[in-house]
C-alpha positions in Angstrom: -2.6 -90.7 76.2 -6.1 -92.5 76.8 -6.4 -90.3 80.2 -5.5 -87.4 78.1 -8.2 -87.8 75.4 -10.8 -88.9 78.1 -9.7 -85.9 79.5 -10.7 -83.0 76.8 -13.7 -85.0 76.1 -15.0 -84.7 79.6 -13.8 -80.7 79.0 -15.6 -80.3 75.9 -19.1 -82.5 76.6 -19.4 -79.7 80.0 -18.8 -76.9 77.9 -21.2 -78.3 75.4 -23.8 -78.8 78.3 -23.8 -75.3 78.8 -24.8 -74.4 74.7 -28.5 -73.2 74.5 -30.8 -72.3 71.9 -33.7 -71.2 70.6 -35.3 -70.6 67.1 -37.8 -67.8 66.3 -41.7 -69.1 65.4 -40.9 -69.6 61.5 -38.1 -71.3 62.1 -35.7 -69.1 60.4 -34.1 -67.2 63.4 -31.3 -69.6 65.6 -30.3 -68.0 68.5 -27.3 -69.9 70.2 -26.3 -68.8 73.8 -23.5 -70.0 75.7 -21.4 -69.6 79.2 -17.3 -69.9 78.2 -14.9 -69.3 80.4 -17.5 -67.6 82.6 -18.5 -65.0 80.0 -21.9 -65.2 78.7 -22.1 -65.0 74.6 -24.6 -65.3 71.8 -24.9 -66.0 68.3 -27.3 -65.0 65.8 -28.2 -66.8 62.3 -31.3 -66.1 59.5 -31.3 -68.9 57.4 -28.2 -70.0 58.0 -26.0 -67.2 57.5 -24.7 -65.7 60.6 -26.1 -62.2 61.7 -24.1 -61.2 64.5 -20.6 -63.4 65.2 -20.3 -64.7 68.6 -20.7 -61.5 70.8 -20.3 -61.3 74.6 -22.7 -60.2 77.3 -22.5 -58.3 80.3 -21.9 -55.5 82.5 -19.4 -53.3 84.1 -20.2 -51.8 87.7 -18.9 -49.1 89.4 -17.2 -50.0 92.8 -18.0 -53.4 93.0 -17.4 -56.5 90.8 -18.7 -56.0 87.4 -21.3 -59.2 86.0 -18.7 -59.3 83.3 -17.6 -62.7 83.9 -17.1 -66.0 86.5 -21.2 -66.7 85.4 -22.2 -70.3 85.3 -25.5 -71.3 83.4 -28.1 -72.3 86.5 -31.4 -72.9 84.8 -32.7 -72.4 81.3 -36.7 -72.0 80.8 -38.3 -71.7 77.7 -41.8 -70.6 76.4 -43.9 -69.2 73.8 -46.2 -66.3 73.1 -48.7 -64.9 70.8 -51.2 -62.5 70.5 -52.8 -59.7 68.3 -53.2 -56.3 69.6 -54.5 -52.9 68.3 -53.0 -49.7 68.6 -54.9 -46.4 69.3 -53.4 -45.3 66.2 -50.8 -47.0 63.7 -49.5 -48.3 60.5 -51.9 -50.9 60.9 -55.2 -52.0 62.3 -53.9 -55.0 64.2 -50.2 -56.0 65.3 -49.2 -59.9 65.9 -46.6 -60.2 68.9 -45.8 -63.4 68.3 -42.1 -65.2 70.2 -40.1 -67.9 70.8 -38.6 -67.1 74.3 -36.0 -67.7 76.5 -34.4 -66.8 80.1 -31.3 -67.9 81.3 -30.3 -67.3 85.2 -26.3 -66.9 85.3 -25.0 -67.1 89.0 -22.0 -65.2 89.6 -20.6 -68.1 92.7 -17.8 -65.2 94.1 -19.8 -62.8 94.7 -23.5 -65.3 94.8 -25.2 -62.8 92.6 -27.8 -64.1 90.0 -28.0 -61.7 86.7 -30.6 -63.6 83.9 -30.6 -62.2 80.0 -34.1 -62.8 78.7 -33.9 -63.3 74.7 -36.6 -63.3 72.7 -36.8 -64.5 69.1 -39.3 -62.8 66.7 -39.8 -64.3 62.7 -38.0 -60.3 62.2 -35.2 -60.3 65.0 -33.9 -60.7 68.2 -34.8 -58.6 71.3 -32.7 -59.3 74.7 -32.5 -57.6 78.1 -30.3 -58.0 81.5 -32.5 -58.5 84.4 -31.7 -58.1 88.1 -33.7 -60.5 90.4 -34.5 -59.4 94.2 -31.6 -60.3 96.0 -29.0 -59.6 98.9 -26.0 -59.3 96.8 -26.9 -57.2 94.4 -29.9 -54.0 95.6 -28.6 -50.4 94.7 -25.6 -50.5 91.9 -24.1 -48.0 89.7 -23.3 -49.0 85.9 -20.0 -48.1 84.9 -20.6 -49.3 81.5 -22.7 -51.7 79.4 -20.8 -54.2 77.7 -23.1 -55.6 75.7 -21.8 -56.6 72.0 -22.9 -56.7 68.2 -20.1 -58.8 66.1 -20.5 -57.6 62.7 -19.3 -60.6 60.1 -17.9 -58.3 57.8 -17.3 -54.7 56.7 -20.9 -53.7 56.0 -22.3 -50.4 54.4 -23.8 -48.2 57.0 -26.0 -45.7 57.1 -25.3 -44.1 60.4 -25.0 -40.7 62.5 -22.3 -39.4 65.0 -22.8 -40.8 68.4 -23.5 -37.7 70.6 -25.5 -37.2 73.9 -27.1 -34.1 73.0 -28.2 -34.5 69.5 -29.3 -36.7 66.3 -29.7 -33.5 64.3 -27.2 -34.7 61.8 -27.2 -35.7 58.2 -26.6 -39.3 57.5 -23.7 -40.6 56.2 -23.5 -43.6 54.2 -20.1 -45.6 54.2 -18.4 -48.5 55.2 -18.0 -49.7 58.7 -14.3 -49.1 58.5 -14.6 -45.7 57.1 -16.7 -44.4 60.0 -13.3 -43.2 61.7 -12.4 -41.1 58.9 -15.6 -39.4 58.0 -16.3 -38.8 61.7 -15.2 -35.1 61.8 -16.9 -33.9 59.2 -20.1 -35.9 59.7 -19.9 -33.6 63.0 -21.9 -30.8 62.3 -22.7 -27.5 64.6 -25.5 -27.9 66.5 -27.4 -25.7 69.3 -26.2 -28.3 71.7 -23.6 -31.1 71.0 -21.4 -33.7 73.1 -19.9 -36.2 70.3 -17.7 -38.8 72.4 -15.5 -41.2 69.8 -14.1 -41.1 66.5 -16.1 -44.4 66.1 -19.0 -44.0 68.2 -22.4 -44.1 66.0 -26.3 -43.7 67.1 -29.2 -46.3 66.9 -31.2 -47.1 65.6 -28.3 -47.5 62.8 -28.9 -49.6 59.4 -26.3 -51.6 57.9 -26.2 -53.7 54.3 -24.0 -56.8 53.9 -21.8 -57.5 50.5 -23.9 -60.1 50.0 -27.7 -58.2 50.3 -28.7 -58.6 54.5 -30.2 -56.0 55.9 -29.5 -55.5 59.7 -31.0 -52.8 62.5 -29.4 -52.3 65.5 -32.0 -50.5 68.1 -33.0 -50.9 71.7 -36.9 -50.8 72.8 -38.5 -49.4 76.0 -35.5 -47.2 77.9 -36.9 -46.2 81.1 -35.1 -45.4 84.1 -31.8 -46.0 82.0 -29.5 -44.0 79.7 -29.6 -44.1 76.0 -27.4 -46.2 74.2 -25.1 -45.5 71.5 -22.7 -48.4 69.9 -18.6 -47.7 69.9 -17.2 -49.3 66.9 -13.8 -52.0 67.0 -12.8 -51.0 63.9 -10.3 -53.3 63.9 -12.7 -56.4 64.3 -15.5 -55.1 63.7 -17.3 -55.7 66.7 -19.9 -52.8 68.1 -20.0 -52.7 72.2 -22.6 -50.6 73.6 -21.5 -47.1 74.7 -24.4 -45.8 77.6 -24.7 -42.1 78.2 -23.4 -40.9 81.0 -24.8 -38.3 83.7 -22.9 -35.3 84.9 -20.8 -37.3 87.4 -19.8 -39.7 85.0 -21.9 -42.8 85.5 -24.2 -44.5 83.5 -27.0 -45.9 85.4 -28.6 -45.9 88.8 -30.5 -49.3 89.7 -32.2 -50.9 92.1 -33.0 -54.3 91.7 -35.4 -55.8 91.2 -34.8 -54.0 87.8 -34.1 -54.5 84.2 -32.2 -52.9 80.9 -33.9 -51.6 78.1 -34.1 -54.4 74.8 -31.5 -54.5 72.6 -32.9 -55.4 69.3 -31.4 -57.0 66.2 -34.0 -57.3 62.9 -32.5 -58.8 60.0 -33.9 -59.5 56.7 -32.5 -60.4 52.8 -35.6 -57.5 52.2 -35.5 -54.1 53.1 -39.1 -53.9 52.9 -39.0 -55.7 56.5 -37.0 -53.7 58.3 -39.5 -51.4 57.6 -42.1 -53.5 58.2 -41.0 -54.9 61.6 -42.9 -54.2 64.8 -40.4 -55.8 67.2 -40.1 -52.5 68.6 -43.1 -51.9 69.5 -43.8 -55.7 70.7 -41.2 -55.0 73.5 -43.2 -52.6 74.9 -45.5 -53.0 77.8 -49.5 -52.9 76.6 -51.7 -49.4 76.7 -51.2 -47.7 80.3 -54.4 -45.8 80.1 -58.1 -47.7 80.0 -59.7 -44.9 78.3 -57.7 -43.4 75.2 -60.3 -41.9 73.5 -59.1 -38.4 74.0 -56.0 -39.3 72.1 -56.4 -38.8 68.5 -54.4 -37.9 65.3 -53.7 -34.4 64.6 -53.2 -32.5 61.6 -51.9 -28.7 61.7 -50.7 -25.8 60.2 -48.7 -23.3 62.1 -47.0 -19.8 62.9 -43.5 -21.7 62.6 -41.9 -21.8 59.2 -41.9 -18.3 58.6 -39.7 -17.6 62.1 -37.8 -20.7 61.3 -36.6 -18.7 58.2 -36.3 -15.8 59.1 -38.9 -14.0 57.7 -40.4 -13.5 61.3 -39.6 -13.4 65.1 -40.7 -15.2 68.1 -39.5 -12.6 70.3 -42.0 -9.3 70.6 -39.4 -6.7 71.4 -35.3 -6.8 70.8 -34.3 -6.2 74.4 -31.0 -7.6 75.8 -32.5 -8.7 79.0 -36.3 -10.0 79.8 -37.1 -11.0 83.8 -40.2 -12.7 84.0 -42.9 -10.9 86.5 -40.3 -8.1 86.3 -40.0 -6.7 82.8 -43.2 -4.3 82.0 -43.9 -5.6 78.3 -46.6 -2.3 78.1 -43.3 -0.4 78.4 -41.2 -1.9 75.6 -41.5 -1.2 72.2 -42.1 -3.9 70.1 -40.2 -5.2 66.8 -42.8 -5.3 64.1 -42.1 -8.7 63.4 -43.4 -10.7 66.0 -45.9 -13.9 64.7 -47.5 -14.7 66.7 -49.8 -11.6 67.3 -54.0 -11.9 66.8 -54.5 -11.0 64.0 -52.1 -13.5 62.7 -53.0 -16.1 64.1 -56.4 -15.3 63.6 -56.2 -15.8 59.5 -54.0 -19.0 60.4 -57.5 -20.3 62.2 -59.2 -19.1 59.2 -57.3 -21.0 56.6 -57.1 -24.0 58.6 -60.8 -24.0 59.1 -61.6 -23.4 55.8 -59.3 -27.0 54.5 -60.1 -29.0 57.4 -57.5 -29.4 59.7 -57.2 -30.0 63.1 -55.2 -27.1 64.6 -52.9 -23.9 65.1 -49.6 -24.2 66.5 -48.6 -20.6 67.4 -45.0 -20.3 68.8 -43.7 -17.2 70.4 -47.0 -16.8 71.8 -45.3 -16.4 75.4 -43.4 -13.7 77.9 -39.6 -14.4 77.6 -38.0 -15.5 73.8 -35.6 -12.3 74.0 -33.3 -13.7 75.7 -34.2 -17.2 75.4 -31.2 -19.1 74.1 -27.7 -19.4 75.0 -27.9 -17.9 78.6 -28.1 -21.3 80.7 -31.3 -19.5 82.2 -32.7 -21.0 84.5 -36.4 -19.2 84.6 -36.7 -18.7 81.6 -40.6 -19.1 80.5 -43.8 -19.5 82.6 -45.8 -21.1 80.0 -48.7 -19.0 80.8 -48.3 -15.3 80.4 -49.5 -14.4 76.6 -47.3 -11.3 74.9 -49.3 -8.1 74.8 -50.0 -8.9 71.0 -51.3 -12.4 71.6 -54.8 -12.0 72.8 -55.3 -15.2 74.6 -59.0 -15.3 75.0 -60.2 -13.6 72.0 -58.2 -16.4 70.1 -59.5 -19.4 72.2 -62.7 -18.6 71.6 -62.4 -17.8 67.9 -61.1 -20.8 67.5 -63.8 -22.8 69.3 -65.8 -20.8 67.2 -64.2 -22.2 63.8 -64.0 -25.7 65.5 -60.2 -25.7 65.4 -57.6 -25.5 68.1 -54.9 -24.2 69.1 -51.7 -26.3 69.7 -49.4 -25.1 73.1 -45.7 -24.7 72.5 -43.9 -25.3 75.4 -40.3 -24.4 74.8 -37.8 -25.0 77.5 -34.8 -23.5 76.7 -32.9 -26.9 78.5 -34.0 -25.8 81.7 -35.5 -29.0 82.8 -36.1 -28.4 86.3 -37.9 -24.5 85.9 -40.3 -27.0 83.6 -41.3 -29.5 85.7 -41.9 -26.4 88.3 -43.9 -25.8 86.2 -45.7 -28.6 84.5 -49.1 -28.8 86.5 -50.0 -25.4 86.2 -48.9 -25.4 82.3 -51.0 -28.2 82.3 -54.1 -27.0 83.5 -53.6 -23.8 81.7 -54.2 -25.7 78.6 -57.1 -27.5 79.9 -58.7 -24.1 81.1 -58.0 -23.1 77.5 -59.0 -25.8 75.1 -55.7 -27.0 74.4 -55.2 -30.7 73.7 -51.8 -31.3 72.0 -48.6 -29.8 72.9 -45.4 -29.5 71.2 -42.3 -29.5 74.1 -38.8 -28.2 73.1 -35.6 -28.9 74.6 -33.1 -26.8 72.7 -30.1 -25.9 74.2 -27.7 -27.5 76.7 -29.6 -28.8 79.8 -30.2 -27.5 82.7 -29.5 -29.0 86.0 -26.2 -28.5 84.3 -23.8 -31.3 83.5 -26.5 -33.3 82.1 -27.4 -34.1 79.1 -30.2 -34.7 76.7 -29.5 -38.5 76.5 -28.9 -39.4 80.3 -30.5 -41.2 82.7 -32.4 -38.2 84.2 -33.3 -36.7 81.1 -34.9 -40.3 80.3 -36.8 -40.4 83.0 -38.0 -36.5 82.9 -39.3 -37.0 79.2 -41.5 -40.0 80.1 -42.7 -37.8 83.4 -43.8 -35.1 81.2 -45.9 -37.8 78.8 -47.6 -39.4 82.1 -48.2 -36.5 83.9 -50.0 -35.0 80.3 -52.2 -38.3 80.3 -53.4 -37.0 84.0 -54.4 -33.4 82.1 -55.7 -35.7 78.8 -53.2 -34.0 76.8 -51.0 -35.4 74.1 -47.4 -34.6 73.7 -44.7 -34.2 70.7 -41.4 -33.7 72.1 -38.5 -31.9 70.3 -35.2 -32.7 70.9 -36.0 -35.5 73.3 -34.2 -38.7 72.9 -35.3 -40.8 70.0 -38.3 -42.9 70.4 -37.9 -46.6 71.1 -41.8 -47.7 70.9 -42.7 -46.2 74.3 -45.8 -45.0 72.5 -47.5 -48.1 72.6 -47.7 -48.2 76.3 -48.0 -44.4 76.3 -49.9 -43.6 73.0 -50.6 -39.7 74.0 -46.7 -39.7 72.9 -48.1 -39.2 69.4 -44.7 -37.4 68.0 -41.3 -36.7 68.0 -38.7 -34.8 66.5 -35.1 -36.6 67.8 -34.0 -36.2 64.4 -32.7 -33.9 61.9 -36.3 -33.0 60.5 -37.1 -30.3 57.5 -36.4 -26.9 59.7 -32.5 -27.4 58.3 -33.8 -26.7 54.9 -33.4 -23.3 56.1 -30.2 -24.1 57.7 -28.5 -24.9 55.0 -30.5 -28.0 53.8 -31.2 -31.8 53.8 -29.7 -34.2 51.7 -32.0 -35.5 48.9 -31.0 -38.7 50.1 -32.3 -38.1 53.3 -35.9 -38.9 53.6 -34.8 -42.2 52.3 -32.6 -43.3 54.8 -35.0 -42.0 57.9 -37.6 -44.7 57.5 -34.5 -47.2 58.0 -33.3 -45.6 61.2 -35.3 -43.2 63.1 -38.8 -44.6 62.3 -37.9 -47.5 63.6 -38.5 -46.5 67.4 -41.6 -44.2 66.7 -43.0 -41.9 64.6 -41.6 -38.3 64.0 -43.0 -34.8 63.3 -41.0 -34.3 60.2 -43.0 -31.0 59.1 -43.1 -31.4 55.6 -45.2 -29.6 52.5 -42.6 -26.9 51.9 -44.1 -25.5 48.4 -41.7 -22.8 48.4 -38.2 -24.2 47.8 -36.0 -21.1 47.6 -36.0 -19.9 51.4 -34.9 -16.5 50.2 -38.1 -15.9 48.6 -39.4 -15.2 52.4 -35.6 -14.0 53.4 -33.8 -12.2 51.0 -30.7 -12.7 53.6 -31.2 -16.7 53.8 -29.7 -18.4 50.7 -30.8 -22.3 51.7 -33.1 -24.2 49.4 -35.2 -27.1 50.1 -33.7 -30.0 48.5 -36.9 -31.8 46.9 -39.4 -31.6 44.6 -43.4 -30.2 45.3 -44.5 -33.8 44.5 -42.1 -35.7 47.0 -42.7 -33.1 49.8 -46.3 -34.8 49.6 -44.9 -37.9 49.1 -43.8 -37.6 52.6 -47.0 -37.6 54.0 -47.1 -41.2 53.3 -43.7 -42.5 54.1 -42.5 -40.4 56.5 -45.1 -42.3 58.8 -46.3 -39.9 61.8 -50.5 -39.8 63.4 -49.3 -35.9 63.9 -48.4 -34.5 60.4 -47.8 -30.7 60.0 -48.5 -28.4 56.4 -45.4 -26.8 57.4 -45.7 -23.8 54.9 -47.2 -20.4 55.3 -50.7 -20.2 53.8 -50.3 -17.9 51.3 -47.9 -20.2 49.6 -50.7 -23.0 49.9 -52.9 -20.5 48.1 -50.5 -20.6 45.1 -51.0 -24.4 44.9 -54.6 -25.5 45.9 -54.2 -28.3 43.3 -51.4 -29.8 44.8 -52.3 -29.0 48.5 -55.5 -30.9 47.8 -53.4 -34.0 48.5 -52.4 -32.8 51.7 -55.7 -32.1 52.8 -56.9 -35.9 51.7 -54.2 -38.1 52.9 -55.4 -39.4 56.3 -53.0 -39.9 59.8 -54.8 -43.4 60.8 -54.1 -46.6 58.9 -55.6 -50.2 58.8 -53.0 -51.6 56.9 -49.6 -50.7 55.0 -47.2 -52.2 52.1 -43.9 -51.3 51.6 -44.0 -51.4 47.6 -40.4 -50.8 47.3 -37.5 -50.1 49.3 -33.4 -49.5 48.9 -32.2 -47.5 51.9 -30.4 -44.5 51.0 -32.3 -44.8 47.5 -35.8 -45.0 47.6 -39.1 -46.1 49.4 -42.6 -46.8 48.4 -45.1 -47.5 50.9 -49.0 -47.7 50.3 -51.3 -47.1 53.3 -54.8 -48.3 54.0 -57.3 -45.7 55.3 -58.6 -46.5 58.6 -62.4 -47.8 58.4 -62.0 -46.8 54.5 -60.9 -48.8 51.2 -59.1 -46.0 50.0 -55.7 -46.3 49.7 -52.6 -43.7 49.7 -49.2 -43.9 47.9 -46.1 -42.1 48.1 -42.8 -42.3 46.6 -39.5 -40.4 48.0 -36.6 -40.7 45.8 -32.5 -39.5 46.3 -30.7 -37.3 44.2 -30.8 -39.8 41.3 -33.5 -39.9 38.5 -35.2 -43.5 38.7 -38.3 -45.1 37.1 -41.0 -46.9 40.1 -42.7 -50.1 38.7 -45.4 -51.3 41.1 -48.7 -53.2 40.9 -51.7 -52.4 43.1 -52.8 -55.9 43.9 -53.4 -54.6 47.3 -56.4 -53.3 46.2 -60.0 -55.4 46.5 -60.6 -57.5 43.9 -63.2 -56.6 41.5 -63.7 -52.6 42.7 -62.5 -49.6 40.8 -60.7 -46.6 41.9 -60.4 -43.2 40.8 -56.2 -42.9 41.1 -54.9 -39.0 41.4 -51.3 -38.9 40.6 -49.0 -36.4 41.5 -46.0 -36.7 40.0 -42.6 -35.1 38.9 -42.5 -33.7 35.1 -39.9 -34.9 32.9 -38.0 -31.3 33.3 -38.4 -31.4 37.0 -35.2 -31.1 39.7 -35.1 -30.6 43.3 -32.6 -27.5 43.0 -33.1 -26.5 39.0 -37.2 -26.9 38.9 -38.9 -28.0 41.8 -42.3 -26.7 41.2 -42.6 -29.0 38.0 -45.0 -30.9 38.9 -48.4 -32.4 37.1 -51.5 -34.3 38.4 -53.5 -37.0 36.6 -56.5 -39.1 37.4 -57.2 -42.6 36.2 -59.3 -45.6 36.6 -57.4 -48.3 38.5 -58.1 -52.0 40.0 -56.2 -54.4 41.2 -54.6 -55.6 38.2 -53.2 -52.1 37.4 -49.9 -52.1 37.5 -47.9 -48.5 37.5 -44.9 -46.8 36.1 -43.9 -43.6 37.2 -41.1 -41.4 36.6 -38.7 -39.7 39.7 -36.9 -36.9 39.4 -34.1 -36.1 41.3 -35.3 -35.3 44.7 -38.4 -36.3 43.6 -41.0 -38.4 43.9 -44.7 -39.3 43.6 -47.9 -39.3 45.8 -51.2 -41.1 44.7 -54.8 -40.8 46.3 -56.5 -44.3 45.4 -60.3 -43.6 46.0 -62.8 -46.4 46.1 -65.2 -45.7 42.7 -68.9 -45.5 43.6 
C-alpha cells in the first residue's frame, strides 16, 4: 500500500513539474500551461475567475503525424517587454506594448520534431502563436486543421456572425452560445458571394458576455501567409476549436518552417469600455515596414457612390449583354442616360467638395467593362485604365488639381484575382501618372482562380501583396470585401481602410439593424478600422428610387455620431450633395470632426446597446463626442473631466428631439451650443436609433 502511495506521488510531483505559468504586468492575468498525457493545454484567469477552461493546443497535419499530441515540455524561457510606440495615424498619440512573456519548446520524441507556442500576457489579454523552428523533421507541411481551443465556462451571450469563407456581410445576432445552432439558418443571409460551413461555426473577432458581467473577445492578430480562422462551436461543452479556411483542394495551410501561425488573442475585461480600449491587436504586430510614411495621410471624401448603390444611377455606360475589352467600340454603343460617373458629374462633386474642405472624389464606374461585370466568372474583366467615353480623364485630373482635391481610383475586381495582379503595376502607375493617392479595391463576387475563396490562404497572401506593392507606387489602399483586418495596419499603415463587414450600402438593401453600429466597435473594430460610409441624411431610399423601398435605420444625429465611434483615418460623407445642401447645419459637424486622434475615452459602453467614445484632436485641445444608441430610447449621463482643467469650451450639440425615431422621424434633429469645462457634466437624450454628436472647441 506504501509502494502504492509512493507510487502516485512520484506520478503526480512529474506531472506537476511540467505546470507553467505566467502573470500579465498588473498582475491580474494567470496564464497556466501544461503538458498531460502528451497534449499541450492552457488556462486562463482575470482576477481569479477563470476565462477560458482548460483548453488544448495543437495541430492536425495532412499526411504525416499531426503535433496533436506525445509532446513533452523541453525548456521553458521567460522575459519581459515594454515600450511606447506611435502610430502614423490612430486612436491615440502613443500606444504602450507592454508583456509578460513566455515560450515553451514541446518535443514530439516519435517523430523528434520540436513545435514551441509563444504566449504572451498583456494587462488586457492573452495573445499566443505555434511556431515551427528550422529543423529536419518538420520543413514543407500541409495543415489539415488547427486544433487550437477556447473553453467557454458557461453559456455566455454572444454577439456573433455566421462563419463563412466568402463573407462577414451579415447582421449580427445576439444570443446565447447554445442557441447559435438554431438561429444559424436564418442568421444566413443572401449575399453576392457566400460559403457558410457549420450549423455552429461563428466569425472573429466574436464578443461574448458572461451571466455574471465578463466581457471576452476572441480574435487572431497578424495572418499572413495563413488562412483566416473561424471558431466551430461544441455546443454540447461549450468548447470553441478553431475552424481554418480551406483552399480549393481542401487544405488549410502551406508551411515551411521556419514559420509561424497568426496570434490568437483572448481580451477579457469586467468593463466593456476595454475591450474597446485594447490594443493587443495591434501590439502583435510587427513595427512600421516603411522608413518614410509621410505620404500616408487621412482621407476624407465624398463620392459618385450612393446614388448607384441605390439605384438612382448606373455604373455601367451602356446596357449591353456582352462588353470585350480592347474589342467592344464604346463610340458605337449607345449609352444609358444614367451613367455617374460622367464629367460633368463629377465635375460639381469636385466643386462641392472643394468648397467644404475635404480631401477627395471617389468616382466609381469611371472604367471600360461594368456591363457585364458581375456574375459571369470573367476572367478579364477590367483594365483599370481605359476611362468611358463620358469620363474625360484629363480634363478632370486637372480640374481637380486645380481645386486642390483629388480624385480617389476604384479598382473593382469582379473576384478575378489573378487578371488584377496582371494588372497591378500598370494600374499602379496609372494613378501615379494621374495624381491619384488613395484607392478603394473591390472584391465582389466569387473568386477567381476558381475554387478559392475570399478567406484562404492565397487570398491572404494576395491582399497583403496588393498593400506592399501600393507602398512601392506611395499609394494607400481600402480594400472591400477583403478578409477582416487583424492589426496588419500597423506594420503596413498605407492599409488605412476596410470594408470586411456589413457597412451602410445594406441600408439600401434592405437595411441595418439599429442595433448594429453598437455591436461593430465590439467585433470588427477590433482588428482595424473600417470604411463604414456613413452621413446618410436622406433616410427613405425611395426618395432617390421610387422602386427601392429600404430605409436607413437611424437618426440624422447618430449618422454623425458615427464619425466618432465608428473609428476609421478614411471616413466617407456618403450622401449625394444636394442632400448635404438641405442640411448645412448639421453637415457642419461632418466637415469639423477630424480623422487623426491624440487620445480617446470610451465614456460609455454596453455592446449591443450603446457606445460613447470622446476623441482628442491630433495637435489640438479640441475634443469630439459621439453617441450611437439601438432601437431603445435611453438617457447618456457623462462628465467631461477629460477636458484641461481651468479652459473653457464652446460645446455644439447635436442631438435627437424628443419626437425623433429612426423609421417614424429621423430628420428630428436640433443643435445647441454651450459653455463647458471640465466639471460639466452632460445629459442627453437618445432616440431610438439615435444618438448624439458634440464638437468641444477650446474657448479663446
Amino acid at each position: 500500500m506504501k509502494k502504492q502511495f509512493l507510487f502516485i506521488l512520484i506520478v503526480l510531483i512529474s506531472f506537476s513539474v511540467k505546470a507553467e505559468e505566467i502573470k500579465s504586468p498588473n498582475g491580474k492575468f494567470l496564464l497556466n500551461f501544461d503538458v498531460k498525457e502528451g497534449v499541450p493545454v492552457y488556462q486562463l484567469q482575470l482576477n481569479g475567475k477563470v476565462v477560458i477552461k482548460e483548453s488544448k493546443l495543437g495541430l492536425e497535419l495532412k499526411d504525416t503525424e499531426s503535433l496533436l499530441d506525445g509532446f513533452e515540455l523541453s525548456n521553458t524561457g521567460k522575459s519581459t517587454f515594454d515600450e511606447t510606440w506611435q502610430p502614423v495615424w490612430g486612436e491615440v498619440k502613443e500606444i504602450r506594448n507592454h508583456y509578460n512573456e513566455m515560450v515553451v519548446t514541446l518535443k514530439q520524441n516519435a517523430t523528434e520534431r520540436t513545435m514551441l507556442i509563444r504566449f504572451r500576457l498583456f494587462n488586457d489579454g492573452l495573445g499566443f502563436r505555434y511556431e515551427f523552428p528550422e529543423q529536419d523533421n518538420l520543413i514543407y507541411f500541409v495543415i489539415k486543421e488547427e486544433k487550437t481551443q477556447f473553453a467557454m465556462t458557461g453559456d455566455h451571450k454572444a454577439f456573433w456572425i455566421p462563419g463563412d469563407f466568402d463573407t462577414q456581410e451579415y447582421s449580427y445576432t445576439t444570443s446565447k452560445l447554445s442557441e447559435i445552432r438554431g438561429l444559424m439558418d436564418e442568421a444566413i443571409t443572401p449575399n453576392a458571394s457566400q460559403t457558410p460551413f457549420s450549423d455552429t461555426g461563428v466569425q472573429t473577432s466574436l464578443m461574448m458576455k458572461t451571466d455574471d458581467g465578463l466581457f471576452i473577445n476572441l480574435h487572431e492578430a497578424a495572418l499572413v501567409e495563413y488562412s483566416c480562422m473561424h471558431l466551430e462551436l461544441d455546443d454540447e461543452n461549450m468548447v470553441f476549436e478553431s475552424y481554418l479556411t480551406p483552399d480549393a483542394r481542401g487544405d488549410k495551410g502551406h508551411m515551411q518552417a521556419p514559420c509561424h501561425t497568426p496570434w490568437r488573442t483572448v481580451i477579457a475585461s469586467d468593463d466593456a469600455a476595454d475591450i474597446l480600449m485594447s490594443h493587443i491587436t495591434l501590439n502583435l504586430n510587427e513595427p512600421c515596414a516603411y522608413e518614410n510614411t509621410s505620404w500616408i495621410k487621412p482621407v476624407k471624401y465624398i463620392g459618385v457612390w450612393w446614388e448607384m448603390i441605390t439605384g438612382k444611377s448606373s455604373w455601367a455606360y451602356a446596357d449591353i449583354p456582352s462588353v470585350k475589352l480592347g474589342e467592344t467600340d464604346y463610340s458605337k454603343v449607345e449609352p444609358n442616360d444614367t451613367h455617374a460617373a460622367n464629367t460633368a458629374h463629377v465635375k460639381m462633386h469636385i466643386d462641392f467638395a472643394a468648397e467644404h474642405g475635404f480631401d477627395a472624389v471617389l468616382v466609381e464606374g469611371w472604367n471600360e467593362g461594368w456591363e457585364d461585370w458581375f456574375g459571369k466568372s470573367k476572367d478579364y474583366v477590367f483594365d483599370f485604365v481605359t476611362p468611358y467615353p463620358d469620363f474625360d480623364l484629363e480634363l478632370l485630373r486637372d480640374y481637380a488639381k486645380s481645386k486642390g482635391v483629388r480624385l480617389m481610383m476604384h479598382h473593382e475586381t469582379s473576384g478575378s484575382v489573378r487578371n488584377y495582379e496582371r494588372h497591378l503595376d500598370q494600374a499602379y502607375q496609372f494613378m501615379v501618372d494621374n495624381g491619384y493617392n488613395s484607392v478603394k479595391s473591390g472584391y465582389v463576387g466569387d473568386i477567381i482562380p476558381r475554387g478559392e475563396t475570399h478567406y484562404g490562404q492565397w487570398m491572404v497572401n494576395h491582399y497583403l501583396y496588393a498593400v506592399k506593392k501600393a507602398a512601392d507606387y506611395k499609394i494607400m489602399v481600402n480594400a472591400h470585401e477583403a478578409v477582416r483586418p487583424t492589426g496588419l495596419s500597423r506594420t503596413y499603415p498605407n492599409l488605412i481602410g476596410n470594408e470586411s463587414a456589413r457597412g451602410t450600402e445594406y441600408e439600401s438593401f434592405g437595411g441595418n439593424s439599429p442595433d448594429h453600429t453598437t455591436i461593430l466597435p465590439f467585433t470588427r473594430l477590433i482588428g482595424g478600422p473600417m470604411d463604414y460610409t456613413p452621413g446618410i441624411f436622406e433616410t427613405d431610399i425611395s426618395k432617390y428610387n421610387p422602386d427601392n423601398t429600404s430605409y436607413v435605420r437611424s437618426t440624422i444625429a447618430r449618422q454623425l455620431a458615427l464619425y466618432v465611434t465608428m473609428y476609421s483615418p478614411l471616413q466617407m460623407a456618403a450622401d449625394l450633395p444636394e442632400t448635404y445642401n438641405k442640411y448645412l447645419d448639421a453637415f457642419q459637424f461632418i466637415k469639423d470632426v477630424p480623422l487623426d486622434w491624440d487620445d480617446t475615452k470610451v465614456l460609455e459602453a454596453e455592446p449591443g446597446d450603446y457606445i460613447t467614445y470622446a476623441r482628442k484632436e491630433k495637435g489640438s485641445d479640441n475634443w469630439f463626442v459621439g453617441r450611437t444608441n439601438d432601437e431603445e430610447a435611453r438617457t447618456s449621463s457623462i462628465k467631461l473631466d477629460f477636458l484641461t482643467p481651468g479652459k473653457k469650451y464652446i460645446a455644439t450639440i447635436y442631438s435627437d428631439k424628443k419626437e425623433a425615431h429612426y423609421k417614424d422621424n429621423p430628420k428630428a434633429y436640433q443643435i445647441k451650443q454651450k459653455t463647458v469645462s471640465s466639471n460639466t457634466k452632460l445629459k442627453q437624450y437618445c432616440a431610438p436609433g439615435g444618438g448624439y454628436a458634440i464638437s468641444i472647441i477650446e474657448k479663446k
